[in-house]
TIDO-138534 format. One record per residue: residue in three letters; x, y, z of N, C-alpha, C in turn. Coordinates in pm, 1 decimal. Layout:
BEGIN
PT  tiza      n.px      n.py      n.pz     ca.px     ca.py     ca.pz      c.px      c.py      c.pz
PT   Ala         X         Y         Z         X         Y         Z         X         Y         Z
...
***
This chain:
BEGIN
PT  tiza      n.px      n.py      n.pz     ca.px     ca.py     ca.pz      c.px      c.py      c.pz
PT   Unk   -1491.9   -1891.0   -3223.0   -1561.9   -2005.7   -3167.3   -1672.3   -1962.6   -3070.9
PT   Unk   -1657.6   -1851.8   -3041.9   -1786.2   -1779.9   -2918.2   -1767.6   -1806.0   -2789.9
PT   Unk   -1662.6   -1878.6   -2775.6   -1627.0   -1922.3   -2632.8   -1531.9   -1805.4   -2537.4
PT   Unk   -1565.3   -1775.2   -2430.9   -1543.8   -1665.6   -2326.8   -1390.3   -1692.2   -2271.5
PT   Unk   -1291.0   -1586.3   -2273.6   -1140.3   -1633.7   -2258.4   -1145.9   -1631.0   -2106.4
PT   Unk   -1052.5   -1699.2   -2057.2   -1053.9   -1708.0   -1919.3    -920.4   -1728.2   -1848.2
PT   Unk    -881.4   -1681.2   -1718.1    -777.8   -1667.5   -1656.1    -756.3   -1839.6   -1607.6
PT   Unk    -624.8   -1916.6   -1618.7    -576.2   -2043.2   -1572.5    -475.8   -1998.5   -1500.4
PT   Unk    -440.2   -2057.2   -1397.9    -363.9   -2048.0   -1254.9    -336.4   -2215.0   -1224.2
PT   Unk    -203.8   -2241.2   -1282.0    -152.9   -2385.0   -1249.2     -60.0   -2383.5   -1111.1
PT   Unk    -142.3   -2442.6   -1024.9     -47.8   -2454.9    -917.6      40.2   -2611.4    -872.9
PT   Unk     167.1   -2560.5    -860.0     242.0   -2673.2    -841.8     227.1   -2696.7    -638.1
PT   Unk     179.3   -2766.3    -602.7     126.0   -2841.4    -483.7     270.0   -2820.2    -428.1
PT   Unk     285.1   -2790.0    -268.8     394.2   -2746.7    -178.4     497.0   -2920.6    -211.2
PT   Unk     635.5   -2863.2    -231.5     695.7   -3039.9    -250.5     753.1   -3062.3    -354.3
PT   Unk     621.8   -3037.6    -488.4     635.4   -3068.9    -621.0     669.0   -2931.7    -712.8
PT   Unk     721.4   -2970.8    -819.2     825.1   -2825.9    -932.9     927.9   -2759.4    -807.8
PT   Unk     871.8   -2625.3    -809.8     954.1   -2549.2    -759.1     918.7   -2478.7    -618.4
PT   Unk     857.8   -2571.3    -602.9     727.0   -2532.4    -432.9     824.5   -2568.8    -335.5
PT   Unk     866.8   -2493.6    -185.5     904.9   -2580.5     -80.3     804.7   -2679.7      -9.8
PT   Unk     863.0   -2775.2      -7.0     751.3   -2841.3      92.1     686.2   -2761.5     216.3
PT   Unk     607.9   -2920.9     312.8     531.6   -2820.0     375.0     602.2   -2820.0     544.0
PT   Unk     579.8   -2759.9     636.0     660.9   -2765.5     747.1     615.8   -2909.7     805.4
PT   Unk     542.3   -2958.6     860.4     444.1   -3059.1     890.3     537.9   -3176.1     818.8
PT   Unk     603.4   -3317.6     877.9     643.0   -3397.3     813.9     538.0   -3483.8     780.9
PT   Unk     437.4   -3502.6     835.5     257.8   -3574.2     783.0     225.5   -3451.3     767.8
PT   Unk     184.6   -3445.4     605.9      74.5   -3335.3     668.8     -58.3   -3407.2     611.6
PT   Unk    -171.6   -3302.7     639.0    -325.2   -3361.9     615.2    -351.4   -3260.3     468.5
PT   Unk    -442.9   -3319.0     367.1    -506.8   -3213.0     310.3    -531.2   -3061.9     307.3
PT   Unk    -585.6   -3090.2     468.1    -589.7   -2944.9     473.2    -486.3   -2884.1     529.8
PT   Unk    -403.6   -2910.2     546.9    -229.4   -2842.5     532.7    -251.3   -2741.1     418.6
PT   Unk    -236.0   -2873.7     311.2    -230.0   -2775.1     121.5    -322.1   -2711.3     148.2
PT   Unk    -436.3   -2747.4     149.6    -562.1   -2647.4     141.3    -500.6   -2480.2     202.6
PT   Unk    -496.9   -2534.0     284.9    -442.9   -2382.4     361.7    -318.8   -2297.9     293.0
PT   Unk    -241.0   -2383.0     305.8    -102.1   -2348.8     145.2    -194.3   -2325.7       0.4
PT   Unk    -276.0   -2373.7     -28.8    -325.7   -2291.2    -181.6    -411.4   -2174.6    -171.2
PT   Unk    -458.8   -2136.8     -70.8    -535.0   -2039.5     -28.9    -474.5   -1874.8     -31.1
PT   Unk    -319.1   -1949.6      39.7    -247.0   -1848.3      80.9    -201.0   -1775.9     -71.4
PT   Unk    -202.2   -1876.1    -156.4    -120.5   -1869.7    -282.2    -212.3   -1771.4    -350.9
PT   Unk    -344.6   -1805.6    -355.0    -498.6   -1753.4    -420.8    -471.3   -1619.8    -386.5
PT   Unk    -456.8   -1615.9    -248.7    -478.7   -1469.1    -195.0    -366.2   -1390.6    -239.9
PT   Unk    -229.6   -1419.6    -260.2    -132.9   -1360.8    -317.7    -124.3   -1342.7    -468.7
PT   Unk    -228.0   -1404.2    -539.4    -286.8   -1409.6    -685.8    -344.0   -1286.5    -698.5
PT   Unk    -458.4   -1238.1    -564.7    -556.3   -1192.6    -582.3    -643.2   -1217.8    -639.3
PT   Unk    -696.6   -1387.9    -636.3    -829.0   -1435.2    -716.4    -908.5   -1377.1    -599.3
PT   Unk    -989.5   -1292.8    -650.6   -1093.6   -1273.7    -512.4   -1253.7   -1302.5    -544.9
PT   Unk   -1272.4   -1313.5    -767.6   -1427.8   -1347.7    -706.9   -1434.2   -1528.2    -721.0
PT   Unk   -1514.8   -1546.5    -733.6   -1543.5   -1754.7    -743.6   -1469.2   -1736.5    -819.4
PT   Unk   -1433.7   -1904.3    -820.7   -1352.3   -1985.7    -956.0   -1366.8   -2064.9    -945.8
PT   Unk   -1374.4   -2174.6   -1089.3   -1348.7   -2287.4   -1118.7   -1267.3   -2320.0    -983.9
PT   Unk   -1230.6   -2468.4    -935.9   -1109.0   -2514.4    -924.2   -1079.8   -2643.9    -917.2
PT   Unk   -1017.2   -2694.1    -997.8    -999.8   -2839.1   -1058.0    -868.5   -2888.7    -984.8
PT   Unk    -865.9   -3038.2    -934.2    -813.1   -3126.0    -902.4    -831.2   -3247.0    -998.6
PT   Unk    -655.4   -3331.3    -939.7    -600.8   -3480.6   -1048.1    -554.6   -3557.4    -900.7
PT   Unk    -631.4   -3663.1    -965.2    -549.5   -3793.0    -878.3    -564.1   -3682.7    -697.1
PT   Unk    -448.7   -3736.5    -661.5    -443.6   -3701.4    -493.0    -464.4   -3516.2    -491.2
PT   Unk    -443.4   -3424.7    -606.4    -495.6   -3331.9    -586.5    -629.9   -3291.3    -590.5
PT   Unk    -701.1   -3393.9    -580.0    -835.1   -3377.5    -555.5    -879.4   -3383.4    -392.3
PT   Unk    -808.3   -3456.1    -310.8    -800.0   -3417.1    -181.3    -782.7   -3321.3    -137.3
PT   Unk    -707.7   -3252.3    -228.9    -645.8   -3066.1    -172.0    -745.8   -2974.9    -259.6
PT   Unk    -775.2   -3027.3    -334.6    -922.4   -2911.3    -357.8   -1055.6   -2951.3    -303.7
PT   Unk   -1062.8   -3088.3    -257.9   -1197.8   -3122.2    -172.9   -1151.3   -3012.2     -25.4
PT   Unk   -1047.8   -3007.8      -3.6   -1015.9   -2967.5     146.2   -1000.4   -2835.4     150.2
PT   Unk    -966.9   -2784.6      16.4   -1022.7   -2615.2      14.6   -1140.5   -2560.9       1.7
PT   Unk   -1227.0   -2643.8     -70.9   -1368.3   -2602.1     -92.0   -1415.5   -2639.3      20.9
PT   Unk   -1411.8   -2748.0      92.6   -1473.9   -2730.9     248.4   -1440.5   -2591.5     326.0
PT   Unk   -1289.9   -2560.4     296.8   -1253.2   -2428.4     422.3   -1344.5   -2315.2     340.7
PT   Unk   -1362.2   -2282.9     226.8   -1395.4   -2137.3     218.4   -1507.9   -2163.7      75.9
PT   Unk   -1574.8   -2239.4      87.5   -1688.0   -2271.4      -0.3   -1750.0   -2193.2     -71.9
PT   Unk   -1771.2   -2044.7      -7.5   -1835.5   -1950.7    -108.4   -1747.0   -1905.2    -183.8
PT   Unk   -1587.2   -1940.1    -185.7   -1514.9   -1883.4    -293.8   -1518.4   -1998.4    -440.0
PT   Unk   -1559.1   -2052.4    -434.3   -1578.6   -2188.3    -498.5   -1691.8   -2193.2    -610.5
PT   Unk   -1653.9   -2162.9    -763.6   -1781.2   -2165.8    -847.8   -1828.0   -2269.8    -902.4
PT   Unk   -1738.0   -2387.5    -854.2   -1779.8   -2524.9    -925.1   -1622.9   -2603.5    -912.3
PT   Unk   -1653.0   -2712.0    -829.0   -1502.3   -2764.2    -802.8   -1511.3   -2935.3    -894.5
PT   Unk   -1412.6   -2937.1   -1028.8   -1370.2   -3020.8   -1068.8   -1298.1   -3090.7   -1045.6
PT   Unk   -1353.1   -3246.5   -1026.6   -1208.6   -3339.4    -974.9   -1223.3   -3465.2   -1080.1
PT   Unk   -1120.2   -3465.4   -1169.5   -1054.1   -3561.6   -1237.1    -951.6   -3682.9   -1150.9
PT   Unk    -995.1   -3763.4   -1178.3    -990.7   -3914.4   -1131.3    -903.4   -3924.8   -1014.2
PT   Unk   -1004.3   -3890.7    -908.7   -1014.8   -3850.1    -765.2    -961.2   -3941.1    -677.7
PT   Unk    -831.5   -3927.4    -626.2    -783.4   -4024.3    -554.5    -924.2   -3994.0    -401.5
PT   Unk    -952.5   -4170.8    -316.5   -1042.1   -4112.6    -206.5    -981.9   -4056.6     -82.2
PT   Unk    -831.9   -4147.9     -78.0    -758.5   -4178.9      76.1    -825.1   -4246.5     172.4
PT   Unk    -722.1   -4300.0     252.6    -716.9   -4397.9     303.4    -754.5   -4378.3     472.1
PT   Unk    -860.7   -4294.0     491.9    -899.3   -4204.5     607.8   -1011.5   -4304.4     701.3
PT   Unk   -1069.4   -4396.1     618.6   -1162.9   -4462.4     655.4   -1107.8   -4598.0     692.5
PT   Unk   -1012.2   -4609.0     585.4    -941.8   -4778.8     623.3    -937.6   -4793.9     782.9
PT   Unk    -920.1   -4890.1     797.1    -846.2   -4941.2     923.9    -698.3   -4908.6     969.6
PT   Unk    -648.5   -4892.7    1057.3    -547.3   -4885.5    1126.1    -434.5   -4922.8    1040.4
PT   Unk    -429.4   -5066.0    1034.6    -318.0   -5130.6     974.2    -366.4   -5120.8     832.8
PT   Unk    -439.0   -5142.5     770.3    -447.4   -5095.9     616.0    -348.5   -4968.5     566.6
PT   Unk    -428.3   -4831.4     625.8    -380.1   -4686.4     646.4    -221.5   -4764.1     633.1
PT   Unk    -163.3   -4756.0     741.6      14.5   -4823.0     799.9      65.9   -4890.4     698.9
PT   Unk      -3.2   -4963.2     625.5      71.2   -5062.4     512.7      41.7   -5059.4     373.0
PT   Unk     -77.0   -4895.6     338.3     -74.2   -4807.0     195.8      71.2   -4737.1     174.8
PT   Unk      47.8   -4638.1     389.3     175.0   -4583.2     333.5     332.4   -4634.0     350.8
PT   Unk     337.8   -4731.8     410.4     443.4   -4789.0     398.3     486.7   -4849.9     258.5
PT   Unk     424.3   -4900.5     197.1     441.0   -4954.4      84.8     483.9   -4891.6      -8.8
PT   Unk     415.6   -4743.1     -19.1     467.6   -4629.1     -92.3     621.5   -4596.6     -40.0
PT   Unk     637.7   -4544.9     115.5     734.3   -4512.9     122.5     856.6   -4597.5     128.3
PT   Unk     840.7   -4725.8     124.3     914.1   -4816.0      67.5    1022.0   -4850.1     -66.2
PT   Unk     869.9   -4825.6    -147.3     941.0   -4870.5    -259.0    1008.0   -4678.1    -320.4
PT   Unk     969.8   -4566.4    -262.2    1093.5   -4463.5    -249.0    1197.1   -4478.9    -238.6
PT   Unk    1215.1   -4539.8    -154.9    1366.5   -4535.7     -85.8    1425.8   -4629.5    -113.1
PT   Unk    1398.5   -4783.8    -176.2    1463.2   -4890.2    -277.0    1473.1   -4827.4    -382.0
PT   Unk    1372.1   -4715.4    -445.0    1419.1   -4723.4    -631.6    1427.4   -4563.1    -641.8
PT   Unk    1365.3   -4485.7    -554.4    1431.3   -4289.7    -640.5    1310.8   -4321.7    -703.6
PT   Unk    1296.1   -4135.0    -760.0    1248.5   -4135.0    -830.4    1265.3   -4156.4    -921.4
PT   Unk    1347.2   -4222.2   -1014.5    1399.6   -4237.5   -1150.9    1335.1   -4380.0   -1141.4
PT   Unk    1361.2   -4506.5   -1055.7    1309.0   -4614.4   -1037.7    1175.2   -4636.4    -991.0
PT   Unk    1094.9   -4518.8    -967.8     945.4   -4521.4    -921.7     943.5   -4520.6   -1082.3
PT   Unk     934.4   -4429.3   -1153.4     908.2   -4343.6   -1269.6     915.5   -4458.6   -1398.4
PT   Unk    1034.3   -4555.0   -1380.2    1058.3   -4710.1   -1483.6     967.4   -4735.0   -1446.2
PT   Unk     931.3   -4835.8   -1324.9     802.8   -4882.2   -1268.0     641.2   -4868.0   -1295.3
PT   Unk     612.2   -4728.9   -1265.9     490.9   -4693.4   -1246.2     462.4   -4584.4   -1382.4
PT   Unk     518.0   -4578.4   -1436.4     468.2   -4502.3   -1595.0     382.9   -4532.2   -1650.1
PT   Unk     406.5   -4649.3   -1704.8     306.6   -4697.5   -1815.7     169.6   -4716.5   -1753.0
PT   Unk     170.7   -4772.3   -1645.2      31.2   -4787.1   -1561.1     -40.0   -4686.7   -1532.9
PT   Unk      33.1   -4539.4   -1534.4     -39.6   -4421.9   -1561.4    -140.1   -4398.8   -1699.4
PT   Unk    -107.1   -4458.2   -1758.9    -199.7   -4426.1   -1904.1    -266.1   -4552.5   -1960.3
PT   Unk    -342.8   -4559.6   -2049.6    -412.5   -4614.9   -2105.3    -330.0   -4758.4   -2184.7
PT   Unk    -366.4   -4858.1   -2205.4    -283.2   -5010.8   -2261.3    -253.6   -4948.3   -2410.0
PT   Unk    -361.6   -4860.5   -2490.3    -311.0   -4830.0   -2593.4    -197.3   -4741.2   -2622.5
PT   Unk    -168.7   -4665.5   -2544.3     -69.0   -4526.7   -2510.1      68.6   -4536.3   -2597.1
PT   Unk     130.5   -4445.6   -2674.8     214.9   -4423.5   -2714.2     305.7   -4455.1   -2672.3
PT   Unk     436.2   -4479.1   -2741.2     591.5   -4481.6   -2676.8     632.1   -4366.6   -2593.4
PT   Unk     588.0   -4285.6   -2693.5     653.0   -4103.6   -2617.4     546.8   -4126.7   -2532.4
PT   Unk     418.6   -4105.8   -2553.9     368.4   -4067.8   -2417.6     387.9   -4128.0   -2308.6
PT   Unk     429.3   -4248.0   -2276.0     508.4   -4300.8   -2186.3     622.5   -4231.3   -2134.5
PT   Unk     670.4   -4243.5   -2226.9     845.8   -4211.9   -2234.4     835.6   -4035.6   -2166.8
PT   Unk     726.0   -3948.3   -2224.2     707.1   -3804.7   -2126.9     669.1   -3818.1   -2001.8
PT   Unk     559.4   -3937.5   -1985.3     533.3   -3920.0   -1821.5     611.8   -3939.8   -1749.9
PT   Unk     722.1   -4096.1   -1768.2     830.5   -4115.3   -1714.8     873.6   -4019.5   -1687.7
PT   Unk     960.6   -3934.7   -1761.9    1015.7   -3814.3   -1748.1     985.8   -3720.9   -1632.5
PT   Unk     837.3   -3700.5   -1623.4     782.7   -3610.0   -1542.9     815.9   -3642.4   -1416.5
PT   Unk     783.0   -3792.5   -1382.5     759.0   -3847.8   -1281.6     898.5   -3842.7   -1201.9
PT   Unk     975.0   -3864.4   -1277.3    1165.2   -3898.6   -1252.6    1193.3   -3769.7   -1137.6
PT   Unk    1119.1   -3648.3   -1180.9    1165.4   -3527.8   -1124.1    1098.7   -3489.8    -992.4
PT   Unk    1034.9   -3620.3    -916.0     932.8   -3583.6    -797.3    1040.2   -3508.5    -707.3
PT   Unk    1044.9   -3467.2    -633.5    1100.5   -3413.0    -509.5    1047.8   -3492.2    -364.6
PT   Unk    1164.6   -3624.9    -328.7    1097.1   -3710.7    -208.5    1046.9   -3650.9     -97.1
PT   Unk    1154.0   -3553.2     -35.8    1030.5   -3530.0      44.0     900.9   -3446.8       1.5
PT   Unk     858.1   -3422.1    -134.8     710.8   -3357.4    -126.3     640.2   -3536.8    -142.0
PT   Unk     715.6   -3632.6    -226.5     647.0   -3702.5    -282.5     663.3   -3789.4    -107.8
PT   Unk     679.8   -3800.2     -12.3     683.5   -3857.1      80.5     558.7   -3785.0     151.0
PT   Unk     586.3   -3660.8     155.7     461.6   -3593.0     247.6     290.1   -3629.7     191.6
PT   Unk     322.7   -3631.4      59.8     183.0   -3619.2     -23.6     147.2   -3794.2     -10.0
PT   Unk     235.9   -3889.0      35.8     217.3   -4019.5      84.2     105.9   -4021.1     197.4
PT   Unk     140.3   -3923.0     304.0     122.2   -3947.4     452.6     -14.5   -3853.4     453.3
PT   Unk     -38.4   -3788.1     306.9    -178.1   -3717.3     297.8    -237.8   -3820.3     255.5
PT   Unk    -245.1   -3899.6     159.6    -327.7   -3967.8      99.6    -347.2   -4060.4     166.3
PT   Unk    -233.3   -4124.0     277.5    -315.6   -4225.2     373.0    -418.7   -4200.3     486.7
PT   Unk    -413.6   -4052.9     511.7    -503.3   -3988.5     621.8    -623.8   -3928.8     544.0
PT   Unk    -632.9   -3915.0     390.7    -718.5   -3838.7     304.4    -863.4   -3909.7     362.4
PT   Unk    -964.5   -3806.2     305.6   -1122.5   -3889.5     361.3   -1207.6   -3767.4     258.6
PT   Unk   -1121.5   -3819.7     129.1   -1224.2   -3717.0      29.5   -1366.8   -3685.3      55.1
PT   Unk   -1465.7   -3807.4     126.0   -1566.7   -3837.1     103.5   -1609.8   -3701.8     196.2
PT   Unk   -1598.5   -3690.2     320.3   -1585.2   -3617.2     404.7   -1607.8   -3486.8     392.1
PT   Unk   -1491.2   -3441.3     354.8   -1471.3   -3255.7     285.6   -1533.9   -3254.6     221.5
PT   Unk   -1609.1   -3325.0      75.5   -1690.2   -3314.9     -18.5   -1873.1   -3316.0      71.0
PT   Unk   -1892.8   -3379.1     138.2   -2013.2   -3362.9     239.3   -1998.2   -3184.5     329.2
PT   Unk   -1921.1   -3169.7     309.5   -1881.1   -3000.7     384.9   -1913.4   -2887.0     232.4
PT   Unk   -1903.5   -2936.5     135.8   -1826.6   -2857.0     -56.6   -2032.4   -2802.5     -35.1
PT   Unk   -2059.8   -2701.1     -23.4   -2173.2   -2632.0    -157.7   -2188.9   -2606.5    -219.5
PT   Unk   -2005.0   -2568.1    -332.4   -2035.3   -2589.0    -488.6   -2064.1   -2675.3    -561.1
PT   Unk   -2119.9   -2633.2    -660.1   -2186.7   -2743.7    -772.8   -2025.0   -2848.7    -819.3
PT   Unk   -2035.2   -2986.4    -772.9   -1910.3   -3050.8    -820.0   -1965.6   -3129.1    -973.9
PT   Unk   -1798.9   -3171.8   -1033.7   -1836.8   -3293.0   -1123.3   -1700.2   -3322.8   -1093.5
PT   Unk   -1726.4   -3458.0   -1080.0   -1645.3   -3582.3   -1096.6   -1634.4   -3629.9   -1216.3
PT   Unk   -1506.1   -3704.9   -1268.0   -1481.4   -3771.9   -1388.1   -1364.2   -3831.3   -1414.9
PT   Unk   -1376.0   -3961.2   -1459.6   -1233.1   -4050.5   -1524.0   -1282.5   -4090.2   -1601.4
PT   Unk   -1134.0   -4141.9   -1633.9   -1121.4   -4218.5   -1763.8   -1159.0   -4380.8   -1761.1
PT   Unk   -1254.3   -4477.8   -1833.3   -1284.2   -4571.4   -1774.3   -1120.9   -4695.6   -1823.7
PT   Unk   -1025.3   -4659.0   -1815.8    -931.3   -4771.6   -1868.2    -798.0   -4719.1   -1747.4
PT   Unk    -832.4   -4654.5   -1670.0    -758.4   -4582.5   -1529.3    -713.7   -4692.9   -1445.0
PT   Unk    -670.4   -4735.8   -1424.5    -663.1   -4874.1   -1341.0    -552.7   -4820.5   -1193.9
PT   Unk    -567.8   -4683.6   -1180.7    -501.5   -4651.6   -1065.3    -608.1   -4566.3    -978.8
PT   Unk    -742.6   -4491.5   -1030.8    -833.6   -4477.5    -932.3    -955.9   -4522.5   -1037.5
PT   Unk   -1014.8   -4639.4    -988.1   -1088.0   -4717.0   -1115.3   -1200.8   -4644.0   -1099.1
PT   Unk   -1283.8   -4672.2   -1173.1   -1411.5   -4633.0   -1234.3   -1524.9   -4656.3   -1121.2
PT   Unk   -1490.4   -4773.2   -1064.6   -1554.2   -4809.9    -964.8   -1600.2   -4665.7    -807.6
PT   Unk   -1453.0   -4686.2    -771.3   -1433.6   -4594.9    -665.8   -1483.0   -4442.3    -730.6
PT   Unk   -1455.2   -4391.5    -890.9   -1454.3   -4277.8    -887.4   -1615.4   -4280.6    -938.1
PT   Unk   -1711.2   -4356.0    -961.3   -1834.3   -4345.9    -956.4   -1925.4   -4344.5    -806.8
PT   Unk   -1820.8   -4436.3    -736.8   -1882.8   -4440.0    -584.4   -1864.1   -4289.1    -488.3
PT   Unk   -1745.6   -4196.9    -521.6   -1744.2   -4098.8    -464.1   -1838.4   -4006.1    -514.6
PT   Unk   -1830.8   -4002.3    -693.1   -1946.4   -3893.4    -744.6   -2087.6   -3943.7    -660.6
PT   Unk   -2127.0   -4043.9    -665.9   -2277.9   -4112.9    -609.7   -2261.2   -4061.6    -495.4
PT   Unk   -2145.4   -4079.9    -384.3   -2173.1   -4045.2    -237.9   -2189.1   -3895.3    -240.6
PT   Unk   -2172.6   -3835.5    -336.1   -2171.4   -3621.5    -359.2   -2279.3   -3625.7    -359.0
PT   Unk   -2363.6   -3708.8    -420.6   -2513.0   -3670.8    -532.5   -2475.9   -3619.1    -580.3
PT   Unk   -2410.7   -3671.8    -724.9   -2367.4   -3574.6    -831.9   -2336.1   -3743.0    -935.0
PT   Unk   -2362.3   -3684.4   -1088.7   -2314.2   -3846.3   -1169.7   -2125.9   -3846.1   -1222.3
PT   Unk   -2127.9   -3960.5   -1245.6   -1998.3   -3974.5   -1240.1   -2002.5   -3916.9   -1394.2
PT   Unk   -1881.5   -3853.2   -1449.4   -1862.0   -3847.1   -1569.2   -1753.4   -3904.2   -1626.3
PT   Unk   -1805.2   -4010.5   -1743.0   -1705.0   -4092.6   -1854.7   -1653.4   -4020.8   -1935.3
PT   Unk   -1466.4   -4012.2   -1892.9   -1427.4   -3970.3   -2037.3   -1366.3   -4018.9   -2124.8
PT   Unk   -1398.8   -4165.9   -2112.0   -1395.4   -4284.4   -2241.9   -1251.4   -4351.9   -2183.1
PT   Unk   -1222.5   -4421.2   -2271.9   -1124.2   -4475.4   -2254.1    -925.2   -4426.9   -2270.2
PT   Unk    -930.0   -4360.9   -2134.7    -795.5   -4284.0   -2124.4    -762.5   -4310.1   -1956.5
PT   Unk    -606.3   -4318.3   -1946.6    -597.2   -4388.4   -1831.7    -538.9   -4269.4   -1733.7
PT   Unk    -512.4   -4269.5   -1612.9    -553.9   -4161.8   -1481.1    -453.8   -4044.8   -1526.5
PT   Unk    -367.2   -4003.4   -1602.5    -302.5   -3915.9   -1614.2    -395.5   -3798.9   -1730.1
PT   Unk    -496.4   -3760.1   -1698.9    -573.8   -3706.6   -1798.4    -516.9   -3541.5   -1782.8
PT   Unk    -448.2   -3475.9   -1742.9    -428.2   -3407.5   -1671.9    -263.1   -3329.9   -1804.6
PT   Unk    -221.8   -3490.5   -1796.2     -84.1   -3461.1   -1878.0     -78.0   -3568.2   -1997.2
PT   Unk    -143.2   -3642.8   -2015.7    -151.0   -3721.3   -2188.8    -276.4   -3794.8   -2170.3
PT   Unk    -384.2   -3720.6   -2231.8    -498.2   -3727.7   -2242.9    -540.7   -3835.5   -2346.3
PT   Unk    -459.1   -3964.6   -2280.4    -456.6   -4128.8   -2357.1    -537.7   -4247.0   -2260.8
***
């Protein structure tokens, strides 16, 4: 095909798979940021790289490319959660309450019934449902609690005004969990265009529906 092979490095975010969480019971972005860095450096990625963010992990790669920018060859963020850094007081208080709420009424097994299908696209498969569920079932609360108390303090817009790599932004326009709207308004606030990748809903990451 002529295409150049290349090294992938999937990192599971402090909390989530087999990561300990982070010490910090709030932590900020740049918590992780600082936790994936450490990880990089124990990789030994030492020249640029790609580095791509999903949903709220786009806060933790906006917040690494602010700390160390010249390591940064182009930072991808797929359907970019913004956070809730700008809201108001009580807004912020009653994103993350709401989240950590409905935790602790339903588990993750009862987030995962709930909030599945709304991960993907209206057309989406049985299985592909039925896999995200799955995925989702296995959060680890306290990472999925901490990564709450990031996304209500998050201020993507922010760290990305700090980023000198070349970014692209992009969702899916049938996403109805970081809409098209917001994820065109953050690419516009970069100076950079938003990129359409048709109709597939925010889990592009893990069923590209």
């Amino acid at each position: 095909s002529g295409r150049t092979p290349c090294r992938v490095l999937a990192w599971n975010a402090p909390g989530y798979g087999q990561s300990s969480p982070l010490g910090p019971d709030t932590p900020r972005a740049a918590d992780y940021a600082r936790r994936l860095w450490l990880w990089l450096d124990t990789m030994q990625v030492d020249a640029p790289f790609v580095l791509v963010g999903q949903s709220m992990g786009c806060l933790i790669a906006a917040a690494a490319a602010a700390q160390q920018p010249k390591r940064i060859k182009r930072l991808v963020l797929f359907a970019p959660a913004r956070g809730y850094g700008r809201a108001s007081k009580e807004e912020r208080e009653r994103r993350r309450d709401e989240r950590l709420a409905a935790l602790r009424e339903l588990g993750p097994s009862g987030l995962a019934q709930r909030r599945a299908a709304s991960m993907l696209s209206p057309n989406a498969e049985p299985a592909l449902v039925e896999y995200v569920r799955d995925i989702m079932q296995r959060i680890n609360p306290t990472g999925y609690a901490q990564a709450t108390h990031m996304l209500s303090k998050g201020d993507i817009d922010s760290d990305l005004a700090r980023c000198s790599a070349p970014l692209v932004v992009a969702s899916g326009s049938a996403d109805t969990i970081t809409s098209q709207a917001s994820c065109s308004d953050i690419a516009a606030r970069a100076g950079v265009k938003w990129v359409d990748m048709g109709p597939v809903g925010h889990e592009i990451g893990r069923a590209h529906v």
